[in-house]
N, CA, C and O atoms as CSV, one atom per row, in Angstrom:
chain,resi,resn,atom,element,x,y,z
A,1,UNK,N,N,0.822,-1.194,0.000
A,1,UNK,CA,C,0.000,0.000,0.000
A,1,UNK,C,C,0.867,1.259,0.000
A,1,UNK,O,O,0.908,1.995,-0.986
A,2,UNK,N,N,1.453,1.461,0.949
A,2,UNK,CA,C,3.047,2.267,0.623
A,2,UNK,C,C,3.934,2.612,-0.383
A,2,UNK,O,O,4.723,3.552,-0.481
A,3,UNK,N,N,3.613,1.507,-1.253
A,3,UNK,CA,C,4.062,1.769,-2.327
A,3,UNK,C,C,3.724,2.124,-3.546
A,3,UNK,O,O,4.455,2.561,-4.435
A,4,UNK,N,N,2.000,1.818,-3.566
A,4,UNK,CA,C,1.440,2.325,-4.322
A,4,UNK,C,C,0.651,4.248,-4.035
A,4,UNK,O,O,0.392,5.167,-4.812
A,5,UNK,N,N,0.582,4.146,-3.190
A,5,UNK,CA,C,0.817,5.613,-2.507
A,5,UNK,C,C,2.255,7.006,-2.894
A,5,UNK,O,O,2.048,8.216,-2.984
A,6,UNK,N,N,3.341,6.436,-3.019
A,6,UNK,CA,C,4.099,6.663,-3.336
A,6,UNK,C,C,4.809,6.694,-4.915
A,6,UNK,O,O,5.825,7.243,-5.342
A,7,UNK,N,N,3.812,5.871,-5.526
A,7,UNK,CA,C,4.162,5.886,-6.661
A,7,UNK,C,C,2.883,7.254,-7.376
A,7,UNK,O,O,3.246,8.164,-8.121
A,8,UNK,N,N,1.597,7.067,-6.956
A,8,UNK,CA,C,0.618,8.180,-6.380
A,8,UNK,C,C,1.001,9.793,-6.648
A,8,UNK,O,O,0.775,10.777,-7.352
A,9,UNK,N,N,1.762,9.266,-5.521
A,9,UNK,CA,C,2.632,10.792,-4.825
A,9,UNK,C,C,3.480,11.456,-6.188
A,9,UNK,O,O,3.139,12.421,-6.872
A,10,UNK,N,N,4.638,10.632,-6.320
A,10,UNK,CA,C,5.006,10.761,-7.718
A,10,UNK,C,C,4.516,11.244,-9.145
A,10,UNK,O,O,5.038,11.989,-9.974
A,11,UNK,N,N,3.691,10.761,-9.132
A,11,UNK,CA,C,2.855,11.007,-10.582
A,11,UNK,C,C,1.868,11.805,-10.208
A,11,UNK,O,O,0.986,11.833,-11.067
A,12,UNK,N,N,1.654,12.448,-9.311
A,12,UNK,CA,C,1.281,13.513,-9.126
A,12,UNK,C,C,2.120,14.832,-8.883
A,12,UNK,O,O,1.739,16.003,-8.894
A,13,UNK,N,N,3.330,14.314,-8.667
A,13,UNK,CA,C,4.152,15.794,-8.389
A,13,UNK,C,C,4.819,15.533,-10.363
A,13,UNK,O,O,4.909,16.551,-11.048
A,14,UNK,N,N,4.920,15.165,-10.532
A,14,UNK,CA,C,6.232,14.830,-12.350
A,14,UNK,C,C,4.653,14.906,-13.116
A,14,UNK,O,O,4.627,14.625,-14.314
A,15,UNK,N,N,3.748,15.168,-12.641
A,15,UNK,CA,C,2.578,15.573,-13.839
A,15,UNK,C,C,2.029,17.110,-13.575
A,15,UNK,O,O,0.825,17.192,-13.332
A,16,UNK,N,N,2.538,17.925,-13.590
A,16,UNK,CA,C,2.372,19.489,-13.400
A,16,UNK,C,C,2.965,19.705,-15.035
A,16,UNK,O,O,4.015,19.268,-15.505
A,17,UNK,N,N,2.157,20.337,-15.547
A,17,UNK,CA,C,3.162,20.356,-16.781
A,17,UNK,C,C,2.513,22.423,-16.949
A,17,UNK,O,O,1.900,23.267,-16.295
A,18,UNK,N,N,3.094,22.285,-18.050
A,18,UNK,CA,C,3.010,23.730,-18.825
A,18,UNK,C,C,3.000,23.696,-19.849
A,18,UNK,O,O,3.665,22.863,-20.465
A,19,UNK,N,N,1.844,25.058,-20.740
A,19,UNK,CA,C,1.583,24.476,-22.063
A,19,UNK,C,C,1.558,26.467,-22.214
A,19,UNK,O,O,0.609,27.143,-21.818
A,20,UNK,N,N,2.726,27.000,-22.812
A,20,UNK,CA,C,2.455,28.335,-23.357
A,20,UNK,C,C,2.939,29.012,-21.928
A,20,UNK,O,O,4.003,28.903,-21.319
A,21,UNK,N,N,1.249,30.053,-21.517
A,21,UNK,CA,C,1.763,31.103,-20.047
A,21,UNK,C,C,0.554,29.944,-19.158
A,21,UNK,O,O,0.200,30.200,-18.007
A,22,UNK,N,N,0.211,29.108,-19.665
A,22,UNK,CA,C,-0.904,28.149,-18.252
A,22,UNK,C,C,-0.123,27.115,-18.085
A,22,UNK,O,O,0.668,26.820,-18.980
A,23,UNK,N,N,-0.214,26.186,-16.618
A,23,UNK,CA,C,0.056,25.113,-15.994
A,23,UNK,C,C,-1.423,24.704,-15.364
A,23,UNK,O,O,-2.305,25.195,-14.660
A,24,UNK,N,N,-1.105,23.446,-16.103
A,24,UNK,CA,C,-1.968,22.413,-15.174
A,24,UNK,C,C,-1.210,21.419,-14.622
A,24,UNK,O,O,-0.192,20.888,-15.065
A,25,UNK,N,N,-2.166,21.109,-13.010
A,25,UNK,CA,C,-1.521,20.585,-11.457
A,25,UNK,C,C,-2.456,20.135,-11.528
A,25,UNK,O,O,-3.570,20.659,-11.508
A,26,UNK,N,N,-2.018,18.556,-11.671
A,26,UNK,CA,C,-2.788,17.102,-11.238
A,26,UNK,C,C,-2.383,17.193,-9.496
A,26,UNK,O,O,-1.292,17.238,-8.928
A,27,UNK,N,N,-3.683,17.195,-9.016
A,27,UNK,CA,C,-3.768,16.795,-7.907
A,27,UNK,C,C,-4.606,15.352,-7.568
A,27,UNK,O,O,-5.571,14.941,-8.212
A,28,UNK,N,N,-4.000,14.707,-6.418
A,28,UNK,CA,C,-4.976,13.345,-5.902
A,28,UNK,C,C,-4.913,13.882,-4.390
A,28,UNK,O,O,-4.087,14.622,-3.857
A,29,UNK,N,N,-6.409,13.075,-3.724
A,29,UNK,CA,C,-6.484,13.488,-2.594
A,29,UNK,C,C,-6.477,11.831,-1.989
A,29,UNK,O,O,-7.509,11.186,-2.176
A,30,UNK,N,N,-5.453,11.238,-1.355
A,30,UNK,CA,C,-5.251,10.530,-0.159
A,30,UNK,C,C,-5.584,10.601,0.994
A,30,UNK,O,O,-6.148,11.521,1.587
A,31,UNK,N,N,-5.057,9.099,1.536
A,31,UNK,CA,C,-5.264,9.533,3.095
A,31,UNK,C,C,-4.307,10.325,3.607
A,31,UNK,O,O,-4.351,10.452,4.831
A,32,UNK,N,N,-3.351,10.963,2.964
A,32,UNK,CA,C,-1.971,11.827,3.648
A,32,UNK,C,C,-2.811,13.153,3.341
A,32,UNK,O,O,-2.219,14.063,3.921
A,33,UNK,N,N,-3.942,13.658,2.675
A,33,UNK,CA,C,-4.338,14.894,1.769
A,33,UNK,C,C,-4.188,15.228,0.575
A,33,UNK,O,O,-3.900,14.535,-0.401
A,34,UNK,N,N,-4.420,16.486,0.679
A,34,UNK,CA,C,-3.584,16.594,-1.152
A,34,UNK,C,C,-2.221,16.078,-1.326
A,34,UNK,O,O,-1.403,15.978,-0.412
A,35,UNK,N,N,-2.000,15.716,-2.707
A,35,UNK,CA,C,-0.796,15.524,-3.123
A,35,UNK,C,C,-0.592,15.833,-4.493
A,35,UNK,O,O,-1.214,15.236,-5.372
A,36,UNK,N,N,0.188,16.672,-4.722
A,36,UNK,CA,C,1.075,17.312,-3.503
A,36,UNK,C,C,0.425,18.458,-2.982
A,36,UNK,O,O,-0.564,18.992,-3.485
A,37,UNK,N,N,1.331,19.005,-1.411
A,37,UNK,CA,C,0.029,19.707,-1.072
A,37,UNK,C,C,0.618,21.606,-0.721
A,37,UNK,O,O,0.292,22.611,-0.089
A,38,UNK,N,N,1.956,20.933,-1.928
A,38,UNK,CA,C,2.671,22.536,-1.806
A,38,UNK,C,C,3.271,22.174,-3.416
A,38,UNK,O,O,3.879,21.261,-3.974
A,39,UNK,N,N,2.481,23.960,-3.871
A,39,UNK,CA,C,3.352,23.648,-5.321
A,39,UNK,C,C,3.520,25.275,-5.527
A,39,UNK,O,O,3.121,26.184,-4.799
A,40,UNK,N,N,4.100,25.317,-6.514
A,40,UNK,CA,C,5.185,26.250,-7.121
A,40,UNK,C,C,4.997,26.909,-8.455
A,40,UNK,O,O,5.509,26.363,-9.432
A,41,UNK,N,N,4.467,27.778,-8.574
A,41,UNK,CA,C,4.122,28.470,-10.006
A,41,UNK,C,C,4.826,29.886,-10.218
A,41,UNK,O,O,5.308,30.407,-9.212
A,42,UNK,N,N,4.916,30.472,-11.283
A,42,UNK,CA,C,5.452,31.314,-11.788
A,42,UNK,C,C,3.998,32.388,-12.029
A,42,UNK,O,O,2.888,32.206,-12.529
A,43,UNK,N,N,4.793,33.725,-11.293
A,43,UNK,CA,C,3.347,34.564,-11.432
A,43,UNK,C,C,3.415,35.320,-12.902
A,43,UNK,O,O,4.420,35.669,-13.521
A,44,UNK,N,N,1.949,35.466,-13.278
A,44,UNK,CA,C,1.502,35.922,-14.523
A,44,UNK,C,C,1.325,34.318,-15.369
A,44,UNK,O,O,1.134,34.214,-16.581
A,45,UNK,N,N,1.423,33.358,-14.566
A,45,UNK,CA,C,0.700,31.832,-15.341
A,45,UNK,C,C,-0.558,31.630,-15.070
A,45,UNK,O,O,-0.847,31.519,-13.878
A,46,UNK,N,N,-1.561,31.534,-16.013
A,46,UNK,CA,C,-2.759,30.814,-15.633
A,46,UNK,C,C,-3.026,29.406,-15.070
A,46,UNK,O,O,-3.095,28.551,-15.953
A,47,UNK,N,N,-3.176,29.003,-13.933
A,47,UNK,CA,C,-3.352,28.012,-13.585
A,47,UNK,C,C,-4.565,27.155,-13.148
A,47,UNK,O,O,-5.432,27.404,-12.311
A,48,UNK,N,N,-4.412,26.222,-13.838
A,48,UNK,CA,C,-5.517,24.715,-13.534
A,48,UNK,C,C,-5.506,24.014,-12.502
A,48,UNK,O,O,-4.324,24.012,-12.158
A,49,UNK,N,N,-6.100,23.397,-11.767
A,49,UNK,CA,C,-6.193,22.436,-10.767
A,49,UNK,C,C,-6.962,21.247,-11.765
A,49,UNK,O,O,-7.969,21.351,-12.466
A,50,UNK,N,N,-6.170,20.233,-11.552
A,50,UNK,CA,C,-7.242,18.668,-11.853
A,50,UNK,C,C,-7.035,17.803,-10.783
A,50,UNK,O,O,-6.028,17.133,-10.551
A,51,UNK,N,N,-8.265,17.886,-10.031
A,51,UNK,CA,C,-7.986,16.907,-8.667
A,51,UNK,C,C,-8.667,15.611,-9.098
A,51,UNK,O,O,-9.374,15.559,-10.105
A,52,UNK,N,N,-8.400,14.431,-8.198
A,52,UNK,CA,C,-9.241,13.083,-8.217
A,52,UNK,C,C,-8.961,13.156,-6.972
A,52,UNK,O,O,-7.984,13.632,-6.394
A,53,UNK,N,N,-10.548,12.287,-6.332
A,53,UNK,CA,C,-10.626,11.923,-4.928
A,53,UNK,C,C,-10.221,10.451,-5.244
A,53,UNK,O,O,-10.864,9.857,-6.109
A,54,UNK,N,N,-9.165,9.806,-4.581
A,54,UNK,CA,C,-8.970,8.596,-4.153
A,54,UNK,C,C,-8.775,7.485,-3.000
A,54,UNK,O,O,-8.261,6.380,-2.820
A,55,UNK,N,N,-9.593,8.592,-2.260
A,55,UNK,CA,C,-9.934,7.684,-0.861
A,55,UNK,C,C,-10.951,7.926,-0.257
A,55,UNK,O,O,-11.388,8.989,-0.698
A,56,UNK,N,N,-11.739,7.441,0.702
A,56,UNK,CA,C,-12.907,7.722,1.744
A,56,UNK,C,C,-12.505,7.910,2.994
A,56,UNK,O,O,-13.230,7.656,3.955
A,57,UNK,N,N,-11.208,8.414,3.103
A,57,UNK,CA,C,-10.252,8.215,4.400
A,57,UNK,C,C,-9.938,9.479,5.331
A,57,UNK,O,O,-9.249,9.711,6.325
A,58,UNK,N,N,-11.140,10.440,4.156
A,58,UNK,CA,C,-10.376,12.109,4.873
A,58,UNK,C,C,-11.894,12.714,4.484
A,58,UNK,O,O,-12.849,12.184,3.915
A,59,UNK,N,N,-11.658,14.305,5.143
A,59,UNK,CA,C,-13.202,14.763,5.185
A,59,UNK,C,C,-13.106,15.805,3.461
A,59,UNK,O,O,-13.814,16.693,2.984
A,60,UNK,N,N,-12.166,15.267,3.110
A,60,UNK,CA,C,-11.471,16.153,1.545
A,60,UNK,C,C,-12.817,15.826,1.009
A,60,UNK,O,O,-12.446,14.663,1.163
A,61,UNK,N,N,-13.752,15.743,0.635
A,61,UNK,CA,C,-14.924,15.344,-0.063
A,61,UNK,C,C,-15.091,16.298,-1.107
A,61,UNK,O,O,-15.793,16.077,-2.094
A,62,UNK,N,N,-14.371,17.506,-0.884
A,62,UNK,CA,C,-14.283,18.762,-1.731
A,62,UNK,C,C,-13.413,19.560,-1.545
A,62,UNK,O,O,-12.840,19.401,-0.467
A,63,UNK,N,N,-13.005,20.498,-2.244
A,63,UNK,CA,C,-12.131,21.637,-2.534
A,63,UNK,C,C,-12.728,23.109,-2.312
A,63,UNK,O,O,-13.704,23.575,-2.900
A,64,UNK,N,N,-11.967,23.722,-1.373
A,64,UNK,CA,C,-12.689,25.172,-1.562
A,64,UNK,C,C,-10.843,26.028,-1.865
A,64,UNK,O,O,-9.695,25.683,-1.587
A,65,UNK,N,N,-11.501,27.299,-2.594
A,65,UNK,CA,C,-10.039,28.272,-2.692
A,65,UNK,C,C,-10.628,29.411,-2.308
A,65,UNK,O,O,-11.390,30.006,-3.070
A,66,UNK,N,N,-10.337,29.863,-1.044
A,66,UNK,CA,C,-11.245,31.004,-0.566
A,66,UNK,C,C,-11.059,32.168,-1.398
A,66,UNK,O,O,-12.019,32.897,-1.647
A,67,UNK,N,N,-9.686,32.448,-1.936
A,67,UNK,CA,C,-9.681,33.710,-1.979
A,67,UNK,C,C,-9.994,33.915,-3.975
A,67,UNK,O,O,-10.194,34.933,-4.638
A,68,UNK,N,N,-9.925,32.778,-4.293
A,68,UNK,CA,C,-10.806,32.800,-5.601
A,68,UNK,C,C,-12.097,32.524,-5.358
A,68,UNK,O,O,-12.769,32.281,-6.360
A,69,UNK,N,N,-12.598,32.492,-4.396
A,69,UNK,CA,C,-14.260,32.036,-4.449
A,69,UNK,C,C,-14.720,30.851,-5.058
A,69,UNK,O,O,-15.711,30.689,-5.770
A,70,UNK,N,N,-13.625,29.813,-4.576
A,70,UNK,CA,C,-14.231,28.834,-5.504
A,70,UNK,C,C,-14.762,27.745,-4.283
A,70,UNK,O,O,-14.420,27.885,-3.109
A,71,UNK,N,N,-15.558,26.758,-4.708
A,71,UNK,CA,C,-15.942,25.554,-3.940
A,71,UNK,C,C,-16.234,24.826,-4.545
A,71,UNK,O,O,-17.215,25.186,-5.195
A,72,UNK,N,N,-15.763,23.360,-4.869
A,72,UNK,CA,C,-16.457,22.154,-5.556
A,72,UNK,C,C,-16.231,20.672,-5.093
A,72,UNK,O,O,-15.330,19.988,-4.606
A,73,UNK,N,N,-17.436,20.553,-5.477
A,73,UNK,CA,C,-17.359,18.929,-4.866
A,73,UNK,C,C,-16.194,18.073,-5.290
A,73,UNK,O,O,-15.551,18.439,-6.274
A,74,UNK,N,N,-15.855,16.977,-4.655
A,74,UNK,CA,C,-14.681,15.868,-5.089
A,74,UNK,C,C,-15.114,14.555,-5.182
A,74,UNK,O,O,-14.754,13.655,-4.423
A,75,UNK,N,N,-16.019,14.421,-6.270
A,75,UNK,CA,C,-16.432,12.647,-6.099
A,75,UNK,C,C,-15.615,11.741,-6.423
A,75,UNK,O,O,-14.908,11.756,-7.430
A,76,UNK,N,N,-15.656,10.910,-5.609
A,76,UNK,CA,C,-14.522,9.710,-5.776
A,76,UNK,C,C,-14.211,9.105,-6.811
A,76,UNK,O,O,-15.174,8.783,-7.507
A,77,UNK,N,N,-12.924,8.744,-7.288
A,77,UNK,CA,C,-12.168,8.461,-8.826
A,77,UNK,C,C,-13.111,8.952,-9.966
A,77,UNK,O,O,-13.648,8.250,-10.822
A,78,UNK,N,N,-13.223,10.612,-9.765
A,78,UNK,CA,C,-13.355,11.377,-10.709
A,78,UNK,C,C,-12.551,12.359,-11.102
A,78,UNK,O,O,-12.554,13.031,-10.070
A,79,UNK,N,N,-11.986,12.830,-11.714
A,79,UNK,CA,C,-11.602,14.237,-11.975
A,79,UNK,C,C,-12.072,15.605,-12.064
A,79,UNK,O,O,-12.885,16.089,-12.852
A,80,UNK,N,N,-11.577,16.015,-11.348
A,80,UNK,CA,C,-12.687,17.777,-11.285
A,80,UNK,C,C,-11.734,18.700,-11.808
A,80,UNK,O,O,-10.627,18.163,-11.762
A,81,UNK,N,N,-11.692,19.473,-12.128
A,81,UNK,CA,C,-10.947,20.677,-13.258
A,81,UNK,C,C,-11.425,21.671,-12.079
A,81,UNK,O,O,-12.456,21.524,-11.424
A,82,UNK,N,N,-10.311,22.898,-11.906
A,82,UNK,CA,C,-10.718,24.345,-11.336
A,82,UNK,C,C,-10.023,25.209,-12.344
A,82,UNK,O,O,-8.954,24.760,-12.758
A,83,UNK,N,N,-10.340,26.120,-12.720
A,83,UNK,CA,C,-9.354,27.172,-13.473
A,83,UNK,C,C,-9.108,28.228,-11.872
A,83,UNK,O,O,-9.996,28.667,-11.141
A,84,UNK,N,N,-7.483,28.398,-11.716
A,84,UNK,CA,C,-7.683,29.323,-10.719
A,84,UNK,C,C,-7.215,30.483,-11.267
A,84,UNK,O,O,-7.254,31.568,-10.686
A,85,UNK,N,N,-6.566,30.216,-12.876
A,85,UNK,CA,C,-6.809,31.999,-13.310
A,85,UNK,C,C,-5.927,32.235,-13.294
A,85,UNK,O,O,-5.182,31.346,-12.882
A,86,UNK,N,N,-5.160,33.773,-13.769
A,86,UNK,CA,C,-3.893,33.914,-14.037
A,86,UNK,C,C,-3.414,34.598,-12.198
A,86,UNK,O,O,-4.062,35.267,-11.393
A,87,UNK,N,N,-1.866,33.954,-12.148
A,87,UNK,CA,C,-1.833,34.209,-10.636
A,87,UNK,C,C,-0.416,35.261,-10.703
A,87,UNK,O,O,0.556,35.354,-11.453
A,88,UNK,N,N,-0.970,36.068,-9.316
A,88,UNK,CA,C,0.097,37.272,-9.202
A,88,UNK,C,C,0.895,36.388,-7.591
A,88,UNK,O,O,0.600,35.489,-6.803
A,89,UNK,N,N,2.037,37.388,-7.842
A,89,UNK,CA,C,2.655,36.638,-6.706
A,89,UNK,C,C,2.055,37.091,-5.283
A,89,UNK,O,O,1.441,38.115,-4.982
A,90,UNK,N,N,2.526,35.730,-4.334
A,90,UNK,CA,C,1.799,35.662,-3.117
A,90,UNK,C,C,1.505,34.001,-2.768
A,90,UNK,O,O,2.047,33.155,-3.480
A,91,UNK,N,N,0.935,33.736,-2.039
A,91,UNK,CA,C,0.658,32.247,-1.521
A,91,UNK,C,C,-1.360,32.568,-1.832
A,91,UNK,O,O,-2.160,33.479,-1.619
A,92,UNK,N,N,-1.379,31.165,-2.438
A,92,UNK,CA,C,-2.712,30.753,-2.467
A,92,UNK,C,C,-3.150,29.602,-2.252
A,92,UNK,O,O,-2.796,28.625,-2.912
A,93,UNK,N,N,-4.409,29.544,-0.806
A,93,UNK,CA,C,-4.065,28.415,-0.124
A,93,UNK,C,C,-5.618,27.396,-0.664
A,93,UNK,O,O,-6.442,27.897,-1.430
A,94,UNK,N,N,-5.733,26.355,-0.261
A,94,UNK,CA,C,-6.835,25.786,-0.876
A,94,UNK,C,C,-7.232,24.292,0.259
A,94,UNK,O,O,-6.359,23.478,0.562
A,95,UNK,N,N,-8.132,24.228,0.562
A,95,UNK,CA,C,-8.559,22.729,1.591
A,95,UNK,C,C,-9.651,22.472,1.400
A,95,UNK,O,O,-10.235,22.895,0.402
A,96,UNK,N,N,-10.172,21.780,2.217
A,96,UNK,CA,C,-11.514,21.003,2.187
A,96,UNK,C,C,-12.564,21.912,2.800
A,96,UNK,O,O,-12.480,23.103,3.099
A,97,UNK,N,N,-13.722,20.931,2.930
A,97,UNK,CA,C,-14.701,22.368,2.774
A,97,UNK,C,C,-14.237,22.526,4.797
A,97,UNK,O,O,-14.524,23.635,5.247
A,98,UNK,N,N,-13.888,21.971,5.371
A,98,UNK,CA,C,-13.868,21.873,6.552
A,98,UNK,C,C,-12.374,22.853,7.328
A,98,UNK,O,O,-12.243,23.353,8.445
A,99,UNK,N,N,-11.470,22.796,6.152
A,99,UNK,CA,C,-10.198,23.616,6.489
A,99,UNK,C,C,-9.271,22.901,7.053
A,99,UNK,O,O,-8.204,23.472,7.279
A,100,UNK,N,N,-9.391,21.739,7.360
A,100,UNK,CA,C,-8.538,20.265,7.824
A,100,UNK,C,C,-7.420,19.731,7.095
A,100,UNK,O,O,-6.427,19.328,7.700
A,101,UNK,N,N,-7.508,19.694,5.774
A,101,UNK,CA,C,-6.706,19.235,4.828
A,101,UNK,C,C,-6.817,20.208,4.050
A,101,UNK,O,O,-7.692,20.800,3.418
A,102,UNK,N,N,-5.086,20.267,4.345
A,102,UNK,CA,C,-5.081,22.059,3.465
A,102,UNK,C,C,-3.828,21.996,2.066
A,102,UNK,O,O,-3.254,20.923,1.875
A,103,UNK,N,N,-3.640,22.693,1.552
A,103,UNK,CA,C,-2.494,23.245,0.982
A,103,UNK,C,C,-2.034,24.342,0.370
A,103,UNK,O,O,-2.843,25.230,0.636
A,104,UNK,N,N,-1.094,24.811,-0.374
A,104,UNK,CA,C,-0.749,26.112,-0.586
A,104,UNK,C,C,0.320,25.957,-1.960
A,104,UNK,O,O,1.227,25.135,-2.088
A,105,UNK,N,N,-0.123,27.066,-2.959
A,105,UNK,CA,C,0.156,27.425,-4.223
A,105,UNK,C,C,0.824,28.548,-4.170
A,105,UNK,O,O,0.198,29.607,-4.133
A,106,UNK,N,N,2.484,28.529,-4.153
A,106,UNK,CA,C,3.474,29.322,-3.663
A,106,UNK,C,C,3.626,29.864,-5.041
A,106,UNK,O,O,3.610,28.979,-5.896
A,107,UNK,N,N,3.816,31.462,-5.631
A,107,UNK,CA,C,3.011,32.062,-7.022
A,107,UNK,C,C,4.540,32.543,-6.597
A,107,UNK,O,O,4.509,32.753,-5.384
A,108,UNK,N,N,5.852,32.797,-7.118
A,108,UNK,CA,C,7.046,33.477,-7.585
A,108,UNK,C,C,7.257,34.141,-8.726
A,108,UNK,O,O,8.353,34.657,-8.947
């Protein structure tokens, strides 16, 4: 299980890609939380979120980004798309609807 978690982990951090001035960030939500649950963008990039829920193990059931106003559900081994838009520098943080499982989109 460890290892497939980890391989998880992996292919979720080596699948962030960039296409032009946008990046899209594959996210999965585990029993550890997001993963990954700190990432790294370049400001003036438009950025995507593509999450999948892959566990019943956390209260992650959804995604909120407060300071984009966003909130959406996370149904299990689905993929959900967010556009979070072109980002200026600063930290932008994002968790569950509960604020428990969190993370943060470090904009340089």
């Amino acid at each position: 299980m460890k290892l497939v978690l980890a391989i998880l982990a992996f292919m979720a951090i080596s699948s962030a890609y960039a296409i032009g001035n946008s990046q899209v960030i594959n996210l999965i939500v585990t029993e550890k939380g997001f993963v990954p649950s700190i990432i790294n963008v370049k400001a003036g990039t438009n950025v995507e979120l593509k999450i999948t829920r892959k566990t019943d193990s956390t209260c992650a059931t959804e995604i909120q980004v407060p300071s984009k106003k966003i909130k959406k559900k996370l149904p299990l081994n689905k993929t959900v798309s967010i556009e979070i838009g072109k980002v200026e520098e600063g930290e932008i943080s994002f968790g569950c609807g509960m604020n428990m499982v969190t993370g943060v989109i470090f904009v340089k």
